[in-house]
C-alpha positions as CSV (number, residue, x, y, z in Angstrom):
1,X,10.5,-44.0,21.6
2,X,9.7,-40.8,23.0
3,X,13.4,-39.9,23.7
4,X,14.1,-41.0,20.0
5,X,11.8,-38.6,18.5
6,X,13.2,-35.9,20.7
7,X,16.4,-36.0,19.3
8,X,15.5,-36.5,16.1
9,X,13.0,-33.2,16.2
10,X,16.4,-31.4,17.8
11,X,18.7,-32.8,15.1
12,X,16.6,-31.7,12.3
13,X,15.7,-28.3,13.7
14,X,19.6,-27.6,13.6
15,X,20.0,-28.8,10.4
16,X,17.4,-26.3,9.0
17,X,18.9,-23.5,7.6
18,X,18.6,-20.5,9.8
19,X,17.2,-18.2,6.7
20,X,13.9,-19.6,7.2
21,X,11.5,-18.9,9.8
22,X,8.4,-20.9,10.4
23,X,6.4,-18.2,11.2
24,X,7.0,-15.7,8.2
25,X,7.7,-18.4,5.5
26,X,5.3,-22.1,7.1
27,X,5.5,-24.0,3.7
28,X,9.2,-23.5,2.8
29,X,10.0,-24.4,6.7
30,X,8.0,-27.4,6.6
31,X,9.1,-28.6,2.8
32,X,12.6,-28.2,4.4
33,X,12.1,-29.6,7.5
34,X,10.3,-32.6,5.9
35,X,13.2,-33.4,3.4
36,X,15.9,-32.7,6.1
37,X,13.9,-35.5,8.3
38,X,14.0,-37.8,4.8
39,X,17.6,-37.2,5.3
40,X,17.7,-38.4,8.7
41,X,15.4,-41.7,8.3
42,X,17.6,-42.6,5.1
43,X,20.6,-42.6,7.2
44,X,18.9,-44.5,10.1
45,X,18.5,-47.0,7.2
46,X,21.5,-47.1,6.0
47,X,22.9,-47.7,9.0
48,X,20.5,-50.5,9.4
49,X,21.5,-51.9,6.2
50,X,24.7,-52.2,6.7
51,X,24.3,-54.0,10.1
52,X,21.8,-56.3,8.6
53,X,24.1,-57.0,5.4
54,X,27.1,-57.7,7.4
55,X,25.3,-59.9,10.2
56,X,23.3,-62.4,7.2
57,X,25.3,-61.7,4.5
58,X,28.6,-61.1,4.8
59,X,29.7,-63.0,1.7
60,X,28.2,-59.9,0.0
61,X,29.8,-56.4,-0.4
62,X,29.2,-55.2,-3.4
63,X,26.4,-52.9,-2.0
64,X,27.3,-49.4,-2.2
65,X,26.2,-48.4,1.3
66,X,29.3,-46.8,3.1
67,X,29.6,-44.4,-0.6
68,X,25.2,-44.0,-0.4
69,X,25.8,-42.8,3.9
70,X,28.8,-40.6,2.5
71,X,26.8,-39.2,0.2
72,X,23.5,-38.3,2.4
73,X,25.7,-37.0,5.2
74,X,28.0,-35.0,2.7
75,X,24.2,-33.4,1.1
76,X,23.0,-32.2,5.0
77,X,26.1,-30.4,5.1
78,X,25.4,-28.9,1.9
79,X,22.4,-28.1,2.6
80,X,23.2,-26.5,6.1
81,X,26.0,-24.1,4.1
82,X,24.5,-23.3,1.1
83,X,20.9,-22.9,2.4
84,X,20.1,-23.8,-1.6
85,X,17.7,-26.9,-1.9
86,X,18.2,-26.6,-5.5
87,X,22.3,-27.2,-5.6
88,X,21.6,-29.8,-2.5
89,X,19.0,-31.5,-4.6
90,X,21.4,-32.0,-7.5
91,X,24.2,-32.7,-5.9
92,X,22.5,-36.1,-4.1
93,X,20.9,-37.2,-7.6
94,X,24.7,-37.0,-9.0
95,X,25.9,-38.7,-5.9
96,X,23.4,-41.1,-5.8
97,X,24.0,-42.3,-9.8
98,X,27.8,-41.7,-8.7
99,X,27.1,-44.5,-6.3
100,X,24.8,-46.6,-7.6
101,X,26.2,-47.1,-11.4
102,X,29.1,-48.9,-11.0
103,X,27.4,-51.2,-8.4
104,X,24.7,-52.2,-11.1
105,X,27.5,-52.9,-13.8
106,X,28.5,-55.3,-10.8
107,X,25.8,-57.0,-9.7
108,X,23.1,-57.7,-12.9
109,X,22.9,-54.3,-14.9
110,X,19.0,-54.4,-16.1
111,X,18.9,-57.3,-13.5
112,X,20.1,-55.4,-10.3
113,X,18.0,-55.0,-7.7
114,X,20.1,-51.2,-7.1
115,X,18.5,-50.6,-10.2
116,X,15.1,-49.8,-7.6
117,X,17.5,-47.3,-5.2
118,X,18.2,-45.4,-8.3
119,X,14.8,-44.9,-9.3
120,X,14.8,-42.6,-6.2
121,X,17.3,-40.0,-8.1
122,X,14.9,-38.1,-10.0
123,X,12.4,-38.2,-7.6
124,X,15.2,-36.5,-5.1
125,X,15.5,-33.8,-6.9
126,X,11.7,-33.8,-8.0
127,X,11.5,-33.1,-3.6
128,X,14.7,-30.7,-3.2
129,X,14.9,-28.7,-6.7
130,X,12.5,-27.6,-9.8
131,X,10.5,-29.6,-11.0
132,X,12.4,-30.0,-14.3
133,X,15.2,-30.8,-12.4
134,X,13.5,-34.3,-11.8
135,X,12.7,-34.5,-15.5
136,X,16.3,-34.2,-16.0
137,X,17.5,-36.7,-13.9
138,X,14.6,-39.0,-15.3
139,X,15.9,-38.5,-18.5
140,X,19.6,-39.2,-17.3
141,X,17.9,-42.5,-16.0
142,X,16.5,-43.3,-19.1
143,X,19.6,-43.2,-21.0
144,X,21.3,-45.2,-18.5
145,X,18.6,-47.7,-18.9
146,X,19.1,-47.9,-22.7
147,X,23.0,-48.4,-22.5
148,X,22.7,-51.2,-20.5
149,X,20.2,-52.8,-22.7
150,X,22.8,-52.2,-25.4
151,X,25.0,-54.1,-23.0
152,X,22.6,-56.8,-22.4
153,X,21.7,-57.6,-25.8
154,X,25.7,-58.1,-26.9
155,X,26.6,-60.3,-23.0
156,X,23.5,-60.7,-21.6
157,X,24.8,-64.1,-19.9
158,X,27.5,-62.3,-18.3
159,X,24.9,-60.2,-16.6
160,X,23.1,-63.3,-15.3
161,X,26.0,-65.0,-13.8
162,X,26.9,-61.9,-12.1
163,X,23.4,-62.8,-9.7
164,X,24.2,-66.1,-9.2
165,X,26.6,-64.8,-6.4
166,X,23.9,-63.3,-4.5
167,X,22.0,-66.0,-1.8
168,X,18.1,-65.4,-1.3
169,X,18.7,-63.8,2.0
170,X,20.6,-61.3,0.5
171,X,17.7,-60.2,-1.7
172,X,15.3,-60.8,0.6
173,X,17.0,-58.0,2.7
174,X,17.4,-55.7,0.1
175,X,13.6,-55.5,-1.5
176,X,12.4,-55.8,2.5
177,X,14.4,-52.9,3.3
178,X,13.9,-50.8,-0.2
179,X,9.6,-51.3,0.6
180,X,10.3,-50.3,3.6
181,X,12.4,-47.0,2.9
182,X,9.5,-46.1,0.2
183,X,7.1,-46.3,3.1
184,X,8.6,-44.1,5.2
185,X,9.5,-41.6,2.4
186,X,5.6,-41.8,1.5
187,X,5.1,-40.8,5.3
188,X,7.3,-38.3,6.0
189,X,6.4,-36.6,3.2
190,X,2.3,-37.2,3.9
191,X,3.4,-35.6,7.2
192,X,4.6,-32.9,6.4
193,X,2.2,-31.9,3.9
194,X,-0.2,-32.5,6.7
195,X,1.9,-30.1,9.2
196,X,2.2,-27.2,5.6
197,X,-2.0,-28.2,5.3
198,X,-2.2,-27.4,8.8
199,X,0.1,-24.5,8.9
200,X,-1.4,-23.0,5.7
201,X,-5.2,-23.8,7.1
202,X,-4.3,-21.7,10.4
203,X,-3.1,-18.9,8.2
204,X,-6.5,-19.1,6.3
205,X,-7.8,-18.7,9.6
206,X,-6.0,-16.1,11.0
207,X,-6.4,-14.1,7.8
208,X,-10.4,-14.8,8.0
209,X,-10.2,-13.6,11.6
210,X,-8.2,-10.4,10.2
211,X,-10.8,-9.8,7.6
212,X,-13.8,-9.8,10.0
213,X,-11.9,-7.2,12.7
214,X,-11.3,-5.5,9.4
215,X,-15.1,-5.7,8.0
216,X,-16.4,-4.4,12.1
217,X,-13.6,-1.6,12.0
218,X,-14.8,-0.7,8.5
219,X,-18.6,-0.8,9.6
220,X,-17.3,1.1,12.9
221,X,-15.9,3.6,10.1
222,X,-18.6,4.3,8.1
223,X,-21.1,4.8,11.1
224,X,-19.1,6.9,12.5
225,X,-18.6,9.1,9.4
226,X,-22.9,8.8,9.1
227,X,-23.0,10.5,12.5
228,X,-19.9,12.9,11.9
229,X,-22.0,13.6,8.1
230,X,-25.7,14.0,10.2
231,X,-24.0,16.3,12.8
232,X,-22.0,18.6,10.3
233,X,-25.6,18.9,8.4
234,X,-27.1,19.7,11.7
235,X,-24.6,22.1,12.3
236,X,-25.3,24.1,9.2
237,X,-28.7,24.1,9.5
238,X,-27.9,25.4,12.6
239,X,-25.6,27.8,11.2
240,X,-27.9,28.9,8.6
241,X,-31.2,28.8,10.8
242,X,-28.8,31.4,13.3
243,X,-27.2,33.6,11.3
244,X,-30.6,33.9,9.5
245,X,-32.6,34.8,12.6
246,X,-30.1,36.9,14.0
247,X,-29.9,38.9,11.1
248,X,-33.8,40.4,11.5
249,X,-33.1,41.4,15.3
250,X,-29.3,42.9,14.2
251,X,-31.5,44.7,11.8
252,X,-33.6,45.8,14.9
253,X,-30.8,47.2,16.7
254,X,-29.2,49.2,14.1
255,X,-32.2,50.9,12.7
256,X,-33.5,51.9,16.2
257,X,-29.8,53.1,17.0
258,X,-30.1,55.4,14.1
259,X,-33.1,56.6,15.4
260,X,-31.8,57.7,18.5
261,X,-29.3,59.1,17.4
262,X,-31.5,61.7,14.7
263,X,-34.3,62.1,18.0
264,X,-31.7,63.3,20.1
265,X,-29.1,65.0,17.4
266,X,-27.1,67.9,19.1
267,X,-28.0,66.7,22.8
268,X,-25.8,63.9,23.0
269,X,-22.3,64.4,24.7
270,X,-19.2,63.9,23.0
271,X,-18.4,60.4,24.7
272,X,-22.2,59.2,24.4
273,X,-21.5,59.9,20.3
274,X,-18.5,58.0,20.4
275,X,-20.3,54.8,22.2
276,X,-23.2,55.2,19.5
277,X,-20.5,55.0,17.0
278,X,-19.0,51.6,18.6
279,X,-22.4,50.4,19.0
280,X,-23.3,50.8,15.0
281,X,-20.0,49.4,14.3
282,X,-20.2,46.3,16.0
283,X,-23.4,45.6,14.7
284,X,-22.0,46.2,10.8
285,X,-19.5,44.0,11.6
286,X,-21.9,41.2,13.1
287,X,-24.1,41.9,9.8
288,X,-20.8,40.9,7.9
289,X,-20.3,38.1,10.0
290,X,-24.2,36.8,9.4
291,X,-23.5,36.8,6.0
292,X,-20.3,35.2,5.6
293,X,-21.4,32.4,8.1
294,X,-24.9,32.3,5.6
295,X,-22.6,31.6,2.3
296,X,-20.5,29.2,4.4
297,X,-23.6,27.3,5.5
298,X,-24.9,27.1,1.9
299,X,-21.7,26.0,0.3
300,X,-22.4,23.1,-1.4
301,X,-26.1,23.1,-1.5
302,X,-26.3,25.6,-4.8
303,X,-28.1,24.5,-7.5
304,X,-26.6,25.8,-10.4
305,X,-24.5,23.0,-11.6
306,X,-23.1,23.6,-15.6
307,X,-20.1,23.8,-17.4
308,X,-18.0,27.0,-16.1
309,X,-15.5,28.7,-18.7
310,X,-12.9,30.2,-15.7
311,X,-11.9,32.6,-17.9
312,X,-15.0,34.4,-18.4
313,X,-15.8,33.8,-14.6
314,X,-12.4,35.5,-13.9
315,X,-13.4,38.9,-15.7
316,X,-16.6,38.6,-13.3
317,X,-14.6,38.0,-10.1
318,X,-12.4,41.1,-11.4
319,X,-15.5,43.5,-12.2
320,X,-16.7,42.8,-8.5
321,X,-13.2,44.0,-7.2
322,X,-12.8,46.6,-9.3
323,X,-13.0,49.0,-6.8
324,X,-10.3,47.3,-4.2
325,X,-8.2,47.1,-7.4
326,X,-7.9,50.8,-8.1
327,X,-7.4,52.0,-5.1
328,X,-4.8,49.1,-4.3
329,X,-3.4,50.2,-8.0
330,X,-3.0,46.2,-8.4
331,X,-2.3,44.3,-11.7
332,X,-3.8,40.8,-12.1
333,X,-2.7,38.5,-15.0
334,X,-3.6,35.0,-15.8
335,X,-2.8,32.4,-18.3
336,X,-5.2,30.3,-20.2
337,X,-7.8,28.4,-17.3
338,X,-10.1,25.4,-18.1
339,X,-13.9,24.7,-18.4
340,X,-14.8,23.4,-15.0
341,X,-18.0,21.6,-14.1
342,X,-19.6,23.0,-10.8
343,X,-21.9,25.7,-8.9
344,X,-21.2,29.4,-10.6
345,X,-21.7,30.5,-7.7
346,X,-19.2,28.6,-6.0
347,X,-16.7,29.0,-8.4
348,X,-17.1,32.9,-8.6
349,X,-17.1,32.6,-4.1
350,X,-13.4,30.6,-4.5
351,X,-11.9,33.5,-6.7
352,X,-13.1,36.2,-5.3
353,X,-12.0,35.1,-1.9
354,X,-8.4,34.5,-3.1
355,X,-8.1,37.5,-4.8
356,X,-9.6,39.8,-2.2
357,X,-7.5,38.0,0.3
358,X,-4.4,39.0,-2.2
359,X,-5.5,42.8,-2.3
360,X,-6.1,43.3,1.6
361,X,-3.5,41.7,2.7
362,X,-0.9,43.9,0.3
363,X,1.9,45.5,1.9
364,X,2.1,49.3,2.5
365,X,2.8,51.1,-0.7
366,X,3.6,48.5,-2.8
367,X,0.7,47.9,-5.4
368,X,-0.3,44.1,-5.3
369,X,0.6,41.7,-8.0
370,X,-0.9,38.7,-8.6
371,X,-0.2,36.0,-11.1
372,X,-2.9,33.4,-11.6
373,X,-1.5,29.5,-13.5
374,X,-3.5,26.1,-14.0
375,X,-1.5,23.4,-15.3
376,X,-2.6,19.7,-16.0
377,X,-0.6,17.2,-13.7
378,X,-1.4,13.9,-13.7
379,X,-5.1,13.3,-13.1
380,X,-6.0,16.8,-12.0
381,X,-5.4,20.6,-12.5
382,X,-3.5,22.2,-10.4
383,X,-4.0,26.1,-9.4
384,X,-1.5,28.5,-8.4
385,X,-2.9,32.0,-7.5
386,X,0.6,34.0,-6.1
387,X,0.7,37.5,-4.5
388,X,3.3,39.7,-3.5
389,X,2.0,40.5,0.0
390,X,2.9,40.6,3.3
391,X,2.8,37.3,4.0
392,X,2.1,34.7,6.4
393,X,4.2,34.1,9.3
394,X,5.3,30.0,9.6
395,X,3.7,29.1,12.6
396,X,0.1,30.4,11.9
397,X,0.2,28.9,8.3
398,X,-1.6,25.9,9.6
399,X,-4.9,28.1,11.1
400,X,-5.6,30.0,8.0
401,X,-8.4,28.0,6.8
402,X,-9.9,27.6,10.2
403,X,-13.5,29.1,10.6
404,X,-13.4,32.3,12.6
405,X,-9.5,32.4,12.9
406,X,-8.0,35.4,12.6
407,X,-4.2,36.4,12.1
408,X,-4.9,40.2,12.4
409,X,-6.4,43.0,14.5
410,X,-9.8,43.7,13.9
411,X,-8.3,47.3,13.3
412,X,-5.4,46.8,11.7
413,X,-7.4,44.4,8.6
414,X,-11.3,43.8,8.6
415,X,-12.8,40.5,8.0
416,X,-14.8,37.4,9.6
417,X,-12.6,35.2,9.4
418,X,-14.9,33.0,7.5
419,X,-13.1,33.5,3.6
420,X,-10.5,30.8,3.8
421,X,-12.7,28.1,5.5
422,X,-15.3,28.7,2.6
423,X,-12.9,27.9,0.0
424,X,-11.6,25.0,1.5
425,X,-15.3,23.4,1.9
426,X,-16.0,24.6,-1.9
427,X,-12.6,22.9,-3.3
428,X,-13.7,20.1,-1.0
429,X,-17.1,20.0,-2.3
430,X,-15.1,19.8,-5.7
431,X,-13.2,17.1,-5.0
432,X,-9.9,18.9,-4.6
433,X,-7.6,19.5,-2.2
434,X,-5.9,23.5,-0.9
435,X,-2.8,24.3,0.5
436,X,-0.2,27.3,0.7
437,X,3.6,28.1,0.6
438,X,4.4,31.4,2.6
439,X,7.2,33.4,3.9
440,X,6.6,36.4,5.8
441,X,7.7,39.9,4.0
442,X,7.9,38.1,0.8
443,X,4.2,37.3,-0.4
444,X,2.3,34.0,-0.1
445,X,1.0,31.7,-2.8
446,X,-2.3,29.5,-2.8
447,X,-2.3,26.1,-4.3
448,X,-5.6,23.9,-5.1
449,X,-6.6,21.5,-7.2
450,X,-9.5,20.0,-9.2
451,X,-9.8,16.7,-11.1
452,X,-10.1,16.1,-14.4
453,X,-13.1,14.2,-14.1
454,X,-14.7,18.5,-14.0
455,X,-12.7,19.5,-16.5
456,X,-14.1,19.9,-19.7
457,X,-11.9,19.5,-22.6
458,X,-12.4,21.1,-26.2
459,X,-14.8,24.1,-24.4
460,X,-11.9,26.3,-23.0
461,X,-11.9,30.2,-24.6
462,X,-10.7,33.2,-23.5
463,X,-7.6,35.5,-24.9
464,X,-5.9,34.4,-27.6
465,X,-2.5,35.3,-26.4
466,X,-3.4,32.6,-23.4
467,X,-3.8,35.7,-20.9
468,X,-6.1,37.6,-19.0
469,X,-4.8,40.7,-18.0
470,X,-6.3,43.7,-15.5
């Protein structure tokens, strides 16, 4: 028994199409596999039939069964090429009326007892096609039913004399074996619906196991980014808590270095002036320093939330650089900005930066130009702020808006190196994102952007001509 079912489970594993794959589509592997077994048991029977039929009832051969075997061997192969269980579905509930029809006219129309096999046509392609496939075939039966009632009703004796050439054994063998190929249809296919339950219910699992790695990695996640959030607060309180200490005993040091330097005016030797000089430079420069690292330690805990007109905040920005714009000789244009919701403060910090950034970093005699666009794309507004500068070289692009990073000689261009790592936390703080585009020589061009949820439509004013111009 064991050896049978072997080679049955080999058969109708190569009789499966190879497009399907039981692990990345279980139910149409299963639905397959379970009608390609039907296949298998229906030719078993068949098989058996035909023994049976010739062994007890030889006197009988109007059964159809060498046409019905034809026919179920003739669908495998179809079904093996095609890979299509709709055109093999059809094609055995046309072979199978093909079959079966002119055997009824034989043997009792209405009264045939082929008239059960062919009640297994629509339900055939109900299994292997659409479901209105089977209503189809239903309906072909039902026609087929109604023309041989015609028939009946005009030679309805003919019909009946037709069975009186069949002995009891003979139908005795045909309803035993019909109950018993319904029963193992109604098996095979309550197995495999078990095996597609089973499949489907060790998905369910393996998705339910999925989803609670996924709900630990996600509670993994968001303790993690409480930690990262705690330590980046502790970190600028730390920042702020330093550079506002240090500040008071930087204070010290330069005061008491003037000091010195007016006690002992005119006694001091050339060198020892020169180290007095390093020593009050370094401490401006720390002083610088402090206060960079304050604002960048206070970015994002201003107060001063409202609706921000950009084009008013831009003639503020440009009256604080008024004086880096004369002697630079730059020219600064715009075209019409939003309203944006947001710290005043903030806003006024991100300019200036990017502008000052555009003046200082200008290239010898060439007076900076800078061109200043905001455009609505999508669900955001995008800002370009472009210069004609010198530049930044490809492969230190991606440092820029690193804290404390520097591209230059302390000599050659002052700064903290704080500017750029404040605007990125402020557009953060925004919701925005910043990048740039440069090419060394040929002037560099800022890009952020802001969504529309802090942009305030209706409230925007500024020139009429759409352009702010210094």
């Amino acid at each position: 028994m064991r050896k049978i079912k072997e080679i049955k489970d080999r058969l109708a594993f190569w009789l499966v199409p190879q497009n399907l794959s039981r692990e990345k589509k279980p139910v149409e592997y299963f639905r397959v596999h379970t009608l390609v077994e039907l296949h298998i048991y229906l030719v078993f029977t068949i098989l058996v039939m035909i023994f049976t039929t010739n062994v007890f009832t030889p006197e009988n051969k109007d059964v159809p069964l060498l046409g019905a075997l034809l026919g179920l061997i003739i669908s495998l192969v179809l079904l093996k090429t095609t890979q299509s269980l709709e055109i093999t579905g059809n094609f055995l509930a046309a072979g199978w009326f093909f079959v079966l029809v002119p055997a009824i006219l034989q043997t009792g129309g209405l009264y045939s007892d082929n008239m059960l096999w062919l009640a297994l046509a629509p339900a055939i392609a109900v299994l292997f096609s659409e479901r209105r496939w089977g209503f189809v075939w239903a309906g072909v039966l039902t026609l087929f039913s109604l023309v041989l009632l015609i028939l009946h009703l005009q030679d309805d004796a003919g019909f009946k004399e037709q069975l009186m050439r069949f002995t009891p054994d003979y139908y005795f063998l045909s309803f035993t074996l019909f109950f018993a190929v319904l029963l193992g249809i109604v098996y095979i296919f309550e197995t495999g619906q078990a095996m597609i339950i089973d499949k489907l219910q060790e998905q369910k699992k393996i998705l339910s196991d999925q989803q609670v790695q996924i709900r630990k990695q996600l509670d993994a996640l968001r303790e993690a980014q409480r930690k990262i959030e705690e330590t980046n607060k502790q970190l600028e309180q730390f920042a702020y808590a330093a550079s506002h200490d240090l500040k008071e005993p930087l204070r010290m040091i330069g005061m008491y270095t003037q000091l010195i330097e007016r006690q002992l005016q005119g006694q001091l030797a050339e060198d020892t002036q020169e180290f007095m000089k390093y020593v009050r430079d370094g401490v401006g420069r720390m002083q610088r320093m402090l206060d960079d690292l304050l604002q960048y330690s206070r970015t994002g805990r201003h107060s001063d939330m409202q609706d921000n007109d950009l084009n008013e905040l831009l003639f503020t920005v440009l009256s604080n650089l008024t004086v880096a714009m004369k002697e630079s000789g730059a020219s600064i244009c715009s075209n019409l900005l939003p309203v944006v919701h947001g710290s005043t403060t903030e806003l006024i910090q991100l300019f200036q930066n990017l502008l000052s950034n555009a003046l200082k970093f200008r290239k010898p005699d060439v007076a900076p130009e800078i061109r200043i666009t905001a455009t609505e794309e999508g669900g955001h507004y995008l800002f370009r702020i472009e210069d004609n500068g010198i530049g930044i070289p490809e492969d230190q692009q991606h440092r820029v808006f690193d804290i404390f990073e520097r591209l230059h000689a302390q000599s050659d261009y002052e700064g903290s190196g704080i500017g750029l790592a404040t605007v990125r936390k402020i557009v953060s703080n925004l919701g925005g994102k910043i990048w740039l585009q440069s090419k060394e020589g040929e002037g560099t061009t800022f890009y952020f952007t802001i969504p529309m949820s802090r942009i305030r439509r209706g409230q925007t004013t500024g020139a009429a001509d759409g352009r702010v111009i210094a």
